[in-house]
C-alpha positions, -999 to 999 in steps of 0.1 A, spaced: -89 -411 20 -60 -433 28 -63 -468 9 -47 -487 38 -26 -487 70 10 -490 70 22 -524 78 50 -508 105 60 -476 116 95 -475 123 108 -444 146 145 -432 146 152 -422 178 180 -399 200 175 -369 226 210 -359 214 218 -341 184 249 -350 160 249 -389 162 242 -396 128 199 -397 134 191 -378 97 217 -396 84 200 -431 97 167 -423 87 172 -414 51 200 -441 45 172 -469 59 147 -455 45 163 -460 11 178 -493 20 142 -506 29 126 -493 -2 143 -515 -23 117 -539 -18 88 -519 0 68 -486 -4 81 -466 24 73 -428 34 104 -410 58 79 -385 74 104 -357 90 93 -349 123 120 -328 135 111 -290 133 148 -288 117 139 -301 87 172 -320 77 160 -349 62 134 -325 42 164 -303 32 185 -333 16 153 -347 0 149 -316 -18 183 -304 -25 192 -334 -45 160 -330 -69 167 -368 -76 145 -398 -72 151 -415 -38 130 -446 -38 107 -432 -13 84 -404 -2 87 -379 18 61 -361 43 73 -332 66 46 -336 98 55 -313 131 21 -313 143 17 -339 174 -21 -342 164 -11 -353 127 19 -374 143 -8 -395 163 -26 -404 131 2 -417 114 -11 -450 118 -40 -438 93 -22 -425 69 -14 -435 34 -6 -468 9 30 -478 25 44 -506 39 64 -491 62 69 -453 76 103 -441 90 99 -415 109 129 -387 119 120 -378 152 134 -341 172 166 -346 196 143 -337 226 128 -363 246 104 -335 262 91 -328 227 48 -330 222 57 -343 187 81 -375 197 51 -377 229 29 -383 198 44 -410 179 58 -427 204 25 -446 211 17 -457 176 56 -469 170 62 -508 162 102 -506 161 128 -477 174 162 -479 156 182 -460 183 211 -444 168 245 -435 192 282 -427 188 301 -454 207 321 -429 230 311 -435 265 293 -402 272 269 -407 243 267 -445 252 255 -437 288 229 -410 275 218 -433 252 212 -459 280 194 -437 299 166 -432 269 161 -466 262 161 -471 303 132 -441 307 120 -436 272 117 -475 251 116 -501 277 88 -489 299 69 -492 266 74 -523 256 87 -510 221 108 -537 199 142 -519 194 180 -521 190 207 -499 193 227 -489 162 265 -475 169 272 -450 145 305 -429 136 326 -457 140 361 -452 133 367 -484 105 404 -477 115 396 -487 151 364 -506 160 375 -515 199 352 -491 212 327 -498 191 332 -536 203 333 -526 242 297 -504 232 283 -536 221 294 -556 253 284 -530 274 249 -531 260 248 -570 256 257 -568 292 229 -547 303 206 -564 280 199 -539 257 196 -553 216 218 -537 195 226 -542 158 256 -560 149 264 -539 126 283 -508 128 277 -477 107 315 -467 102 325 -427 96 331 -425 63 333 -389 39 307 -401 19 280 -397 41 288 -362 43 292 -358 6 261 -378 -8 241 -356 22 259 -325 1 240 -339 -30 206 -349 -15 212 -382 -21 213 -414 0 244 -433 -1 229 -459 -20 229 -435 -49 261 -419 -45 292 -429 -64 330 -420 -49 357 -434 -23 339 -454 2 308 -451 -9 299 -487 -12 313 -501 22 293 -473 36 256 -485 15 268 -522 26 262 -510 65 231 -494 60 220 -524 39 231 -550 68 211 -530 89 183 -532 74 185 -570 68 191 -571 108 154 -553 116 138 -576 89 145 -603 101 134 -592 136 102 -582 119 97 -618 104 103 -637 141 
């Protein structure tokens, strides 16, 4: 029996695969467990985020629950003693298991590349999938070049344009999110070049939804 409800549920969302959406959910999850129990519950048949949990048989700060099943995914709301659940959601917006969560969701963290083509597909989802919802969200513009931010700028005009939240910070493109995923670990935890200007985005970005959470 569950001793409480979690205080948010907190949904990583893309229909596209390859913009940085495992990468998102594990690195927030970790960034948000510095001062909160939090459980990443992997939702995407994959199993990516399950696969680096595992693979690094290292402590991450949080817990991990791999949950497919849309009936399960529609209880989440019931389940467990956490503050907060993160949940890793398929890249198919036709899938019964992101049909399932979708209703108990409190935030979506909406992750995109900033090239056009994945900017305007992104658009579209928060257009059909968020806003007819009424779920709290923000775009988060991922695989930034940190030699070139420009389009990552123009991204965030475009969407400030259309009105459409979006994080101010970027998550630049950095080796070390490949290599600490190598490791099982989140980049909070791994130690080489770039590693802590990579930990300092995710950390902004989880200051960014807190504070949204506290207005």
């Amino acid at each position: 029996m569950p001793l409480s409800s979690p205080k948010k549920i907190l949904v990583v969302l893309n229909g596209k695969g390859g913009v940085g959406k495992t990468t998102t959910a594990i690195n927030l999850a970790a960034a948000l467990a510095a001062n909160q129990r939090v459980l990443l519950v992997d939702a995407d048949p994959q199993g990516s985020a399950t696969w680096w949990f595992k693979h690094g048989n290292h402590p991450m700060g949080f817990d991990l629950r791999q949950e497919t099943e849309p009936a399960a995914l529609a209880d989440l709301r019931d389940g467990g003693d956490y503050d907060l659940l993160v949940v890793d959601t398929p890249p198919a917006l036709a899938s019964e298991g992101l049909a399932a969560v979708i209703p108990v969701t409190d935030y979506m963290i909406l992750p995109t590349p900033p090239a056009p083509m994945d900017l305007t597909a992104l658009i579209e989802t928060v257009r059909t999938t968020v806003t007819p919802r009424g779920i709290a969200h923000r775009v988060l513009l991922t695989r930034v070049d940190p030699r070139s931010v420009n389009e990552a700028v123009d991204a965030q005009r475009t969407l400030r344009e259309l009105g459409i939240p979006a994080c101010t910070t970027f998550i630049r493109a950095y080796k070390a999110h490949e290599r600490a995923a190598l490791e099982g670990l989140p980049i909070a935890l791994w130690h080489g070049k770039n590693a802590r200007e990579a930990e300092a985005d995710y950390h902004q970005v989880a200051e960014e939804i807190q504070r949204d959470w506290q207005q």
